[in-house]
N, C-alpha and C positions, 0 to 999 in steps of 0.2 A: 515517489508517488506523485501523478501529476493528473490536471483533470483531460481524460479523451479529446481528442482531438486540437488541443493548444499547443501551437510552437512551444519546444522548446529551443534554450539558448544558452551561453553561457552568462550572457548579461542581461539583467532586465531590469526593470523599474521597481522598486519594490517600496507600499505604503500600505497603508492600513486597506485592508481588501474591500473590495464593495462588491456586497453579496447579492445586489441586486440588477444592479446597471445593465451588464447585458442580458439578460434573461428580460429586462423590460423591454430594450427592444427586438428582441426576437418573436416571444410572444404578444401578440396583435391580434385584433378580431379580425382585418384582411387576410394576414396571415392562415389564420385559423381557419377562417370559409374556404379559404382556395384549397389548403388540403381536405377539408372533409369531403369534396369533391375529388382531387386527385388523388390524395391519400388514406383514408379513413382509419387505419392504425396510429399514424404519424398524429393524424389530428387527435385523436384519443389520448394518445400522448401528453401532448402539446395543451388539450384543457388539463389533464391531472398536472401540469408544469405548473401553468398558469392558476389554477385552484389552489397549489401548493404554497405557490407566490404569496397569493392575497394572505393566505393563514397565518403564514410567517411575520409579512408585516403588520396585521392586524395583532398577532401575537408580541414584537417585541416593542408596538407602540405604545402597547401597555404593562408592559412586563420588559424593559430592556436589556436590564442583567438578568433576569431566567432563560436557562437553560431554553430551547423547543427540542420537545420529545418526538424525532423522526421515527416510523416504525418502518423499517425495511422488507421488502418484498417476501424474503423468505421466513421471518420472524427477527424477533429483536427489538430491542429501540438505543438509539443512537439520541445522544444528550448534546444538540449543538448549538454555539454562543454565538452572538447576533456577527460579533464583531474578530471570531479567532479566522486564521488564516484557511481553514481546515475551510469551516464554512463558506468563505468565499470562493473557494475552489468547487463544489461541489452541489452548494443550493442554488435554484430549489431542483434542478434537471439530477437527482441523486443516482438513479439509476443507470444514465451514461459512463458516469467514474469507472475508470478502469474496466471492460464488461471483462475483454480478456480475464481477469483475474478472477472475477466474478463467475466467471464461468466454469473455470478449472475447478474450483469450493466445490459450486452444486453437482458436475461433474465426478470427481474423484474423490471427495469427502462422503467416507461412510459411516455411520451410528456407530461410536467408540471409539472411532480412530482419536489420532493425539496429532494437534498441529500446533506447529511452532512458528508465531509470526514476528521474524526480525525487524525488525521498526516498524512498531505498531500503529505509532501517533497515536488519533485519536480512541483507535481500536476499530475503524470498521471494517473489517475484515477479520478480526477476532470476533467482533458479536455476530456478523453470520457463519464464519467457522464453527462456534458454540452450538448454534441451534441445526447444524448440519451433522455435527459429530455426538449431540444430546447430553442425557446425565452417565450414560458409560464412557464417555469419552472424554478430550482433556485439549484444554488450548491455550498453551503457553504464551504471554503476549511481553514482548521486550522492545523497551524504546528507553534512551539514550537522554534524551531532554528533560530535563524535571521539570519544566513548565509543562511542556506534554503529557510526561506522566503523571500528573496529575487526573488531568480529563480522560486518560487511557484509563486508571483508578475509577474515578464515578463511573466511565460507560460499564465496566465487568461490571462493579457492584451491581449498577442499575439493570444488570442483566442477570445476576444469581449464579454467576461461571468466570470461569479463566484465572489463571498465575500470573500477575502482572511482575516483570523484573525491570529493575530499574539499571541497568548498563549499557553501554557502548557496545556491540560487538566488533572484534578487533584481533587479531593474528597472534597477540600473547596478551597476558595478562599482568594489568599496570592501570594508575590514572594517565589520561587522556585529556588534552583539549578538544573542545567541541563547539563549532561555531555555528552561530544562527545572525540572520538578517531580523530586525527589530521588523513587527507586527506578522512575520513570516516563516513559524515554526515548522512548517512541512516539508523546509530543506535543510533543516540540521547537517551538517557534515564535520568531517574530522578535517575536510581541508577547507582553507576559505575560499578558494576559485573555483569549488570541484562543480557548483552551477551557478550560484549566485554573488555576481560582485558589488559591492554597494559599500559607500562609507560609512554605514551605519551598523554594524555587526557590532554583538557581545557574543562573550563566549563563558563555558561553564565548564570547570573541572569535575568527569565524572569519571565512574572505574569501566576499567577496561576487562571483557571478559572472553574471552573464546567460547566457542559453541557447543565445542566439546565440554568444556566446565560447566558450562549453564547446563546441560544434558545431564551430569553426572551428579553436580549438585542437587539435584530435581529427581534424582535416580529413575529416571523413566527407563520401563523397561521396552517402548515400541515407538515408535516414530514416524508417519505414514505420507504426513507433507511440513515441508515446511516453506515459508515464505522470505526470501531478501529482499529488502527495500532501503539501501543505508547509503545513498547518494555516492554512490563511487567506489567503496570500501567492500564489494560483495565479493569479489574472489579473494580475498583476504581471511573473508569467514568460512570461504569453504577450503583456502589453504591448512585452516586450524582445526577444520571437522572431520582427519582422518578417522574416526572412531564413527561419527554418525554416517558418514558415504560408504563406511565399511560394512559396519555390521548393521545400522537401520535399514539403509536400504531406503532412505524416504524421496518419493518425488517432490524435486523442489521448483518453487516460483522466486525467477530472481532477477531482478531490473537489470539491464545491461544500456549502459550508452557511454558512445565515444569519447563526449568532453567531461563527461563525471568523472568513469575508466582511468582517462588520459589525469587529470587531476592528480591521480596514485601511482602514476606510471605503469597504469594494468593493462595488458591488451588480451585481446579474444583467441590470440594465437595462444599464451598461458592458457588459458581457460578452458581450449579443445583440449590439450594437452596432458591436465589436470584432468581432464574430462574421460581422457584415454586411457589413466591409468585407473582410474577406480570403476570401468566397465560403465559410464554414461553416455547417455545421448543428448543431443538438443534439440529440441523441436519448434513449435510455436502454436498455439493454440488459441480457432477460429471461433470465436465467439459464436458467430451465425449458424455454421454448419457442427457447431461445439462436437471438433474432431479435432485432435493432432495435426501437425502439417511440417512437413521438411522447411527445412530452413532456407530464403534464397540468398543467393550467394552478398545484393547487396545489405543484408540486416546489417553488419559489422558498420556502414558507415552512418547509422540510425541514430540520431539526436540521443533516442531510449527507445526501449522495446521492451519486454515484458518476453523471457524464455523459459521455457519449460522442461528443467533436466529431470530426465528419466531414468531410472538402471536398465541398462540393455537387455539384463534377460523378462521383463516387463512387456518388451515390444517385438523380440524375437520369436 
């Protein structure tokens, strides 16, 4: 999970995030004139950025440790901390994050379905999952970090939905090492090079579960998407989810990049492979034109990308 448009790498600098810096200088009153002339959506934008801004810092310069209650476009609210890594990624330009994914939700999430999001973090993508899918439907939210899942815990609460599970997904089941960069929990991984290297990592002994057990466990009887986001480790869970690619059937959303991948020794030749035997496809999916799109041949050498596996008989 990374915010639109940022390099990634496999090495980067990693400190306590700061949630404002660039956003201050992006939005500018020059700025902002010269689009309401060239661009008048962009500027539209760009003031709810900027209005966004001021409330937040007005908000934690009196309230520093409280929570700010974001409410998201489609319903929701989202409980974010001045200072967590989540927040730095994503305030106050909220609506850019990932749209790709964002899209696919609004898209193909219907009243009742049941979605399963594999590393949830903070939850945003579970609390608009929830109000896509309503009170017949069901959104299982699993994330690996216990400092994470904690705040993955208050957003459900504060939202009156979701299963929050607290495990690793992982190819069998066992405890697991799980390493995080200090102030930077939004790359958790099972490996330490899989994107971030830095001499400053701890790690935390959590249980290892396959997808298929978290499934069964939960006795769900229907499964309609689900989400991988586990820094490198995602063909792994869907090595273990013979039973959900078999009989759900669920379109899933699922990070792909080279040096995460590489980290595990996975490559995308597996993954078509894998892909060929349980009748999927892969796609990619355009935010703008929010249509499916073939794949171009360079995706495989992509930092990350965000794919979209389908069951073939879906799109046949």
């Amino acid at each position: 999970m990374r915010a639109a448009g940022r390099a990634s790498s496999r090495r980067f600098s990693v400190g306590p995030p700061d949630e404002f810096g660039r956003f201050e200088r992006e939005v500018n009153p020059l700025r902002l004139l010269k689009k309401c002339v060239t661009d008048p959506p962009a500027a539209a934008q760009s003031a709810r950025v900027a209005m966004r801004l001021v409330s937040g810092q007005f908000h934690w310069l009196f309230k520093p440790q409280a929570p700010l209650a974001y409410h998201l476009p489609d319903g929701g609210v989202l409980l974010l901390d001045q200072k967590h890594s989540f927040t730095g990624m994503v305030w106050p330009d909220t609506e850019s994050f990932e749209p790709d994914v964002c899209g696919v939700l609004r898209k193909f999430l219907k009243p009742g379905d049941t979605f399963i999001d594999g590393g949830s973090n903070v939850g945003y993508f579970s609390v608009q999952a929830g109000h896509l899918v309503g009170a017949q439907g069901r959104v299982v939210a699993i994330e690996a970090n216990p400092l994470t899942f904690q705040l993955l815990e208050r957003n459900l609460k504060a939202n009156g939905f979701g299963t929050p599970v607290h495990c690793a997904l992982t190819s069998q089941r066992g405890e697991v090492e799980l390493f995080m960069p200090y102030y930077w929990d939004v790359v958790s991984s099972l490996r330490q090079d899989s994107y971030v290297v830095t001499d400053e990592m701890q790690s935390f002994k959590v249980e290892g579960r396959t997808l298929d057990e978290v499934v069964e466990g939960l006795a769900l009887s229907k499964i309609e998407m689900v989400k991988i986001d586990i820094e490198g480790a995602e063909l792994d869970v869907l090595r273990s989810a013979p039973n959900v690619l078999s009989n759900f059937r669920p379109m899933i959303v699922m990070e792909y990049g080279v040096k995460t991948w590489g980290a595990f020794g996975a490559t995308h030749e597996e993954l078509l492979a894998l892909l060929d035997r349980h009748r999927y496809a892969v796609r990619l999916f355009n935010h703008r034109s929010r249509e499916l799109e073939n794949i171009p041949d360079d995706v495989w050498q992509n930092a990350y990308t965000n794919l979209i596996l389908i069951p073939r008989e879906r799109i046949e």
